[in-house]
C-alpha positions in Angstrom: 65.3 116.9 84.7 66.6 115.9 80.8 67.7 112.1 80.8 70.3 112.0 78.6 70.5 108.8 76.3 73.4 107.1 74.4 71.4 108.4 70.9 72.8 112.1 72.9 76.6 111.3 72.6 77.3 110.1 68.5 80.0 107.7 68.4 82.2 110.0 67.1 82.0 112.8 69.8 85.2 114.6 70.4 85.2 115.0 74.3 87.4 117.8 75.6 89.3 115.7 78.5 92.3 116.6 80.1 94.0 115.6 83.2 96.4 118.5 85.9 99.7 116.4 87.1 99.4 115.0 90.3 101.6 115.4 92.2 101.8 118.7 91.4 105.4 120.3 90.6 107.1 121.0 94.1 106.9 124.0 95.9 110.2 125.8 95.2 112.5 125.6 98.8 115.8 126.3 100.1 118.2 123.6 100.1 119.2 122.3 103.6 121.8 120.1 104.8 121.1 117.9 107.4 124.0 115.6 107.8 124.3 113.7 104.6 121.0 114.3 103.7 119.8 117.2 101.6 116.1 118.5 101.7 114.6 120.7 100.1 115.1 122.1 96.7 115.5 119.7 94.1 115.6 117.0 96.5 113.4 114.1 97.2 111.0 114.4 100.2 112.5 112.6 103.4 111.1 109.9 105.8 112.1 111.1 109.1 111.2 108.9 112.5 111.5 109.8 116.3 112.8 107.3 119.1 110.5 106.6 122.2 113.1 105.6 123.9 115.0 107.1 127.2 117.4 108.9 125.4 119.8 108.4 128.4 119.6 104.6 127.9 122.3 104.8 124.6 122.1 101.4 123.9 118.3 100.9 123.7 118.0 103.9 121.8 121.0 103.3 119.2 119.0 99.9 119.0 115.7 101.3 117.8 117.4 104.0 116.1 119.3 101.3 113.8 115.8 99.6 113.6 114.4 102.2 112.0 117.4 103.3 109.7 117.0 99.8 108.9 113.2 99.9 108.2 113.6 103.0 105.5 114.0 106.3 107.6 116.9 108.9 106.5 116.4 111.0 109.4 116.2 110.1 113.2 115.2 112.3 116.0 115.8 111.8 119.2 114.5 113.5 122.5 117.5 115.4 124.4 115.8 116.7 127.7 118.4 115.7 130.5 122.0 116.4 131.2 122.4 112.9 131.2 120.4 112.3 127.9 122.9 115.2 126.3 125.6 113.0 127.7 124.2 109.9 126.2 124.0 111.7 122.8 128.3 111.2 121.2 127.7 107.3 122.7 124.8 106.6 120.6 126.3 107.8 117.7 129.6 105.6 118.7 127.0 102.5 119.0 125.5 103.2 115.5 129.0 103.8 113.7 130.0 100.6 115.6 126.9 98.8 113.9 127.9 100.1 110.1 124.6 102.8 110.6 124.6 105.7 110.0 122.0 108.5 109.9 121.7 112.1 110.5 120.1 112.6 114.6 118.1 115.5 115.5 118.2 116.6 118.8 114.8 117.5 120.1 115.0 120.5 122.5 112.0 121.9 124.5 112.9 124.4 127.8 116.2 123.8 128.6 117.8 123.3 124.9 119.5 126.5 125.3 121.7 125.2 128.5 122.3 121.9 127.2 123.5 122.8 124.0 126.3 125.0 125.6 126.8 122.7 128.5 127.5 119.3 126.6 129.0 120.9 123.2 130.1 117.2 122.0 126.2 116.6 122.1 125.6 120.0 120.3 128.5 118.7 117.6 127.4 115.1 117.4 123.6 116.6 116.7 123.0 117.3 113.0 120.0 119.2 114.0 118.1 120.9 116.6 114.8 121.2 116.6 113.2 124.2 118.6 109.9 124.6 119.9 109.5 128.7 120.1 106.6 128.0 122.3 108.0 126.8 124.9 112.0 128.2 125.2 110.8 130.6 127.1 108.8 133.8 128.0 108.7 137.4 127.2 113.0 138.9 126.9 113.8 135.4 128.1 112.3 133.4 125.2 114.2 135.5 122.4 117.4 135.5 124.3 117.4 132.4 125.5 116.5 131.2 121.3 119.1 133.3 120.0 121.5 130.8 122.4 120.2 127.8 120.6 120.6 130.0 117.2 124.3 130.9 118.1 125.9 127.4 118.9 124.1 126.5 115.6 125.7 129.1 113.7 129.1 128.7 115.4 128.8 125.0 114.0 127.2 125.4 111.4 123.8 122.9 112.2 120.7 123.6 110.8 117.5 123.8 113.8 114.0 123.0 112.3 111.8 125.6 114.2 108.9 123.6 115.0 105.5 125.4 116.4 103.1 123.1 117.8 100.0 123.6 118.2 99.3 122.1 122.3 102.6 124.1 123.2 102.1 127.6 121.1 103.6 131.2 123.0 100.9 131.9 125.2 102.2 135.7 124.7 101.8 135.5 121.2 98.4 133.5 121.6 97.0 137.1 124.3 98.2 139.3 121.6 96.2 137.2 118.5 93.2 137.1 120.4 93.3 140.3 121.9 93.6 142.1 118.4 90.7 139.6 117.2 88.5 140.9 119.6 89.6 144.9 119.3 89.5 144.8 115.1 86.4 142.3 115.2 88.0 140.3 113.2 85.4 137.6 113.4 87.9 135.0 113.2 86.5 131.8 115.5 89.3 130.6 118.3 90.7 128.1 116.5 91.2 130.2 113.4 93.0 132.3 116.1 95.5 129.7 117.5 96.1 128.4 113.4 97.3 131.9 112.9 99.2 132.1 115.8 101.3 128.7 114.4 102.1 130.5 111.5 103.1 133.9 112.9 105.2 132.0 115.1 107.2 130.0 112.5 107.7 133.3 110.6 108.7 135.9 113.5 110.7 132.7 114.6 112.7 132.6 111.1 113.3 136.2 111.1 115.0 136.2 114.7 117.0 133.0 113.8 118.1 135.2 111.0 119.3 137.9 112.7 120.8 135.2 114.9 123.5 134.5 112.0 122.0 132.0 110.7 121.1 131.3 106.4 118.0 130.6 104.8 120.0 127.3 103.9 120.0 126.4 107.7 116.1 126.7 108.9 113.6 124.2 108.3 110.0 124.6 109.7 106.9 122.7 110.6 103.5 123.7 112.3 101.8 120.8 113.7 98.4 120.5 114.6 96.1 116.9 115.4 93.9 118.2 112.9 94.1 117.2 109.3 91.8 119.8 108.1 93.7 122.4 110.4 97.5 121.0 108.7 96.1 121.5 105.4 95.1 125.3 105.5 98.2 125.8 107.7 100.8 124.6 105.2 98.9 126.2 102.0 99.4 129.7 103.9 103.1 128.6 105.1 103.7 127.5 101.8 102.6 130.5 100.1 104.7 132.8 102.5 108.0 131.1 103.2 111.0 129.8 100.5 111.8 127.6 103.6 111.6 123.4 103.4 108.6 122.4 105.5 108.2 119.2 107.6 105.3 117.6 107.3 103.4 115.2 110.3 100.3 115.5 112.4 101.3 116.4 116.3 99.4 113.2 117.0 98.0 111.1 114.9 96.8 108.4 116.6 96.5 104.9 116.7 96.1 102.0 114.5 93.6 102.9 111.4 92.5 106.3 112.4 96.2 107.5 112.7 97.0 105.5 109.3 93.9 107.4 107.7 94.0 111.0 109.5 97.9 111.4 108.3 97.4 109.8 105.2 94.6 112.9 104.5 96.4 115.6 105.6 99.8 115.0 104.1 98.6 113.4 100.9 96.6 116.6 100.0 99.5 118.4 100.6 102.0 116.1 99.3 99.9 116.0 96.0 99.5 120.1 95.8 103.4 119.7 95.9 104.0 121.0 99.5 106.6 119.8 102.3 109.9 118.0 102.0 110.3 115.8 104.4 107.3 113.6 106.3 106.8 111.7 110.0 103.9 109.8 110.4 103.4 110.2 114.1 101.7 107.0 115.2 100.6 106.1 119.0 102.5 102.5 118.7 100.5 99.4 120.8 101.6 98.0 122.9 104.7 96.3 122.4 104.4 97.1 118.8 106.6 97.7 115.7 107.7 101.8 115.9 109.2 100.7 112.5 105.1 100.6 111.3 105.7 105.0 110.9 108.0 104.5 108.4 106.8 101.9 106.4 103.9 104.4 106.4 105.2 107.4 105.4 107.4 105.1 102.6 103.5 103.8 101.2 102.0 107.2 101.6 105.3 109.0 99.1 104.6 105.7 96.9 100.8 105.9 96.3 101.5 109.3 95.2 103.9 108.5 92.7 106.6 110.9 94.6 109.3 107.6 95.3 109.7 103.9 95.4 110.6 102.0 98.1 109.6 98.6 97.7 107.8 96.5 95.3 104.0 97.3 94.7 102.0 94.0 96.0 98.1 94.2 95.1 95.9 91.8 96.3 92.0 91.9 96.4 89.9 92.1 99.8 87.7 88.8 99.6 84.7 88.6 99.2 81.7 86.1 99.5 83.6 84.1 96.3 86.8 83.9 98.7 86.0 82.3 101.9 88.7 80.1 102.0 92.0 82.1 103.8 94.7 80.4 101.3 95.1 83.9 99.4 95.3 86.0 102.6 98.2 84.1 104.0 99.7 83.9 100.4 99.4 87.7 100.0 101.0 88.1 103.5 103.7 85.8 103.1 105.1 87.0 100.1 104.3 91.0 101.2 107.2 89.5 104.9 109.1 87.5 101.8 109.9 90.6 99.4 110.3 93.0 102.6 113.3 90.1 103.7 114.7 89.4 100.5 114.0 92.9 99.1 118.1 94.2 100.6 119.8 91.8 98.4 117.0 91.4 95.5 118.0 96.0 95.1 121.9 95.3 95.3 122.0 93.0 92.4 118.8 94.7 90.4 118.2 98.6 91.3 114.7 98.1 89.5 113.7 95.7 92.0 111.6 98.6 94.0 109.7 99.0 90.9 108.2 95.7 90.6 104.8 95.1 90.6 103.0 92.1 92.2 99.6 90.5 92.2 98.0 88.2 94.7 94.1 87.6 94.0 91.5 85.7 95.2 89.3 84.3 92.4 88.5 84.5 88.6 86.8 88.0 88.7 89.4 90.6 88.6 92.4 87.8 89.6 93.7 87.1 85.5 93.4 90.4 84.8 94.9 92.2 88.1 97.9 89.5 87.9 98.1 90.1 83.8 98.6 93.6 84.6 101.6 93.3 87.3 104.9 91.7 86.4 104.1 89.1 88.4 100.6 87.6 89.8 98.7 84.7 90.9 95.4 84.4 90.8 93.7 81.9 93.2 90.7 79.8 92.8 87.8 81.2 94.6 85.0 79.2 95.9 83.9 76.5 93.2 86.6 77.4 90.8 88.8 74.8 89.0 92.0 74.3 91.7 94.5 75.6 90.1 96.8 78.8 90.2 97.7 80.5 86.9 101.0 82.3 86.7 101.3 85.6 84.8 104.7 86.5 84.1 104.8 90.2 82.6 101.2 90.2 81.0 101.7 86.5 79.6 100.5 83.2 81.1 103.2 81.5 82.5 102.5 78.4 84.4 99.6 76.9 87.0 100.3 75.7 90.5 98.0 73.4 92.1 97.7 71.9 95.7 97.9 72.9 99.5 98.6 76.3 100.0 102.1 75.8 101.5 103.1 74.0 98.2 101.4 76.9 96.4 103.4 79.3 98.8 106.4 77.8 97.8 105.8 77.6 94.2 104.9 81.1 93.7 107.7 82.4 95.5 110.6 80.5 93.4 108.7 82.1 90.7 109.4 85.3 92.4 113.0 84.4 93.3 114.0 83.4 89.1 111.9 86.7 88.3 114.3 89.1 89.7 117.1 86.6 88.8 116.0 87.0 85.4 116.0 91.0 85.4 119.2 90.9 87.5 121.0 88.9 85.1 119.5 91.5 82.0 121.4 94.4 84.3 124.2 93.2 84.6 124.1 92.1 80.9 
């Protein structure tokens, strides 16, 4: 083995470095109108959220629906599985308009879409989308007419459906036929290679016959879910490379807590970052009691990291270490993370920029000067035997020190916050 020494590189080597943009340009779509909300094409890629709610109970679900409109999502979906929940559908949208929200709602169809659609046609005209599961609207001559149904009242009205295959619910006709032929040709293809296939021929077959339905590319949106990131990945490269249509991106079920956090953020940022899929759901298994708003504010962090859109201002703040025992810069860093997040509404309507802020909160002298000198505004805390005080950066310059308890701290650094964006505001509107 040759060590290589700094006498091997002269100081004035030339090296040959070079860097491909990530994210990579965006896969080329159809436009498709959803509502008010274009995807696809030149558009940006949309955070999209589902209810859990009994769709039948309209006023819980126009509550969580205005929840999460509230929280960042530009697309809601909404399960429609009852004659009663189809019936529920033109009163939620009354309850939203009511409460100044408005968003386009996806009805989410599995069996019976077909029937309720021409049953409860205000529900099919409220809708601004139905979403249609082609394994499971039925079997054999039944499943294509009973999909050319759900294709006709969205042609008569001009909706767009999202065909979305799944893998826990694919065409078990379809599935026979895959494996069947596997076997024959000897293929060699393992099962779940199999059933990944099967997701794909599904969504295509499934966008010719909505087609010749009547329906335009500009109305068909499409999405194979599996629980596997590995599995999404190669799935979306091939749909990618085989359809013009805008794909929706999420994980069937991702899980809870970290491991859904981490398993979407890997499959969708891979294919976020190859420039793949216009509009995203982080489908997390919410505790108990918890916040379903937490999906959005994850799929708005996972478009951010990437670069693809801004949301909210970028808050860095370091992880502790043995130099940080004390808990003053955790509860700083979470404060002000709840402060910008509440203040954020009126900080954006007086300065547009305000998404784009950067802020620091650190825990001691090792990266804190330079992580808070780099942000447009950061604080770096003293960390265990440091001098007591809190320097200020202000846009790469020292601009003050704070010094006491931490709620007097707290305080502190958050007026500093507050005249910060009055400062930029008052440069905007100059």
């Amino acid at each position: 083995m040759t060590i290589l020494t700094v006498e091997d590189f002269p100081v004035d080597t030339q090296w040959d470095i070079s860097f491909e943009q990530v994210p990579a340009p965006r896969r080329k779509t159809y436009p498709v109108k959803i509502g008010h909300v274009t995807i696809g094409g030149s558009h940006p890629v949309v955070v999209q959220s589902m209810t859990n709610t009994d769709t039948e109970d309209a006023e819980a679900t126009s509550r969580q629906i205005a929840d999460l409109v509230r929280a960042g999502s530009e697309i809601v979906r909404i399960t429609v599985n009852t004659p009663r929940a189809a019936q529920a559908v033109p009163e939620i949208r009354k309850r939203l308009e009511d409460m100044g929200v408005f968003v386009p709602l996806v009805g989410d169809f599995h069996y019976n879409g077909h029937r309720l659609l021409e049953k409860y046609p205000d529900c099919a005209r409220t809708l601004d989308k139905y979403r249609i599961n082609p394994g499971n609207v039925g079997r054999g001559d039944a499943r294509s007419e009973q999909f050319a149904r759900i294709c006709a009242v969205a042609r008569d009205l001009g909706k767009p459906v999202r065909i979305g295959v799944n893998a826990g619910s694919l065409d078990e006709d379809l599935v026979e036929e895959q494996m069947t032929r596997n076997s024959q040709l000897n293929l060699g293809k393992t099962s779940e290679e199999v059933l990944n296939t099967c997701m794909i021929i599904s969504a295509l077959r499934s966008t010719e016959q909505a087609l010749a339905a009547g329906l335009t590319e500009n109305q068909i949106v499409l999405s194979c879910k599996t629980s596997s990131p590995v599995h999404l990945i190669a799935i979306y490269r091939e749909l990618a490379r085989l359809s013009r249509q805008p794909l929706h991106l999420g994980l069937t079920e991702a899980g809870m807590a970290v491991k859904g956090l981490v398993w979407s953020a890997v499959a969708m940022g891979v294919l976020l970052a190859e420039g793949i899929g216009d509009t995203i759901r982080v489908s997390l298994t919410p505790e108990l009691n918890g916040d379903r708003c937490q999906e959005v504010y994850a799929a708005q962090e996972m478009l951010q990291a990437l670069g693809i859109r801004r949301f909210f201002p970028s808050i860095t703040s370091c992880p502790g270490c043995g130099r940080t025992t004390s808990t003053a810069f955790q509860e700083l860093a979470q404060t002000t993370r709840e402060y910008i997040r509440q203040r954020l509404p009126e900080w954006k309507s007086r300065w547009p920029g305000a998404v784009s802020m950067t802020v620091a909160v650190m825990g001691c002298v090792v990266n804190g000067p330079g992580e808070s000198r780099a942000a447009d505004i950061g604080i770096s805390l003293p960390g265990n035997g440091e001098h007591p005080v809190c320097p200020v950066y202000i846009q790469g310059q020292k601009a003050f020190t704070l010094s006491g308890d931490i709620s007097t701290i707290t305080r502190g650094f958050l007026d500093a916050l507050e005249n910060y964006v009055a400062t930029k505001s008052h440069e905007h509107s100059g």
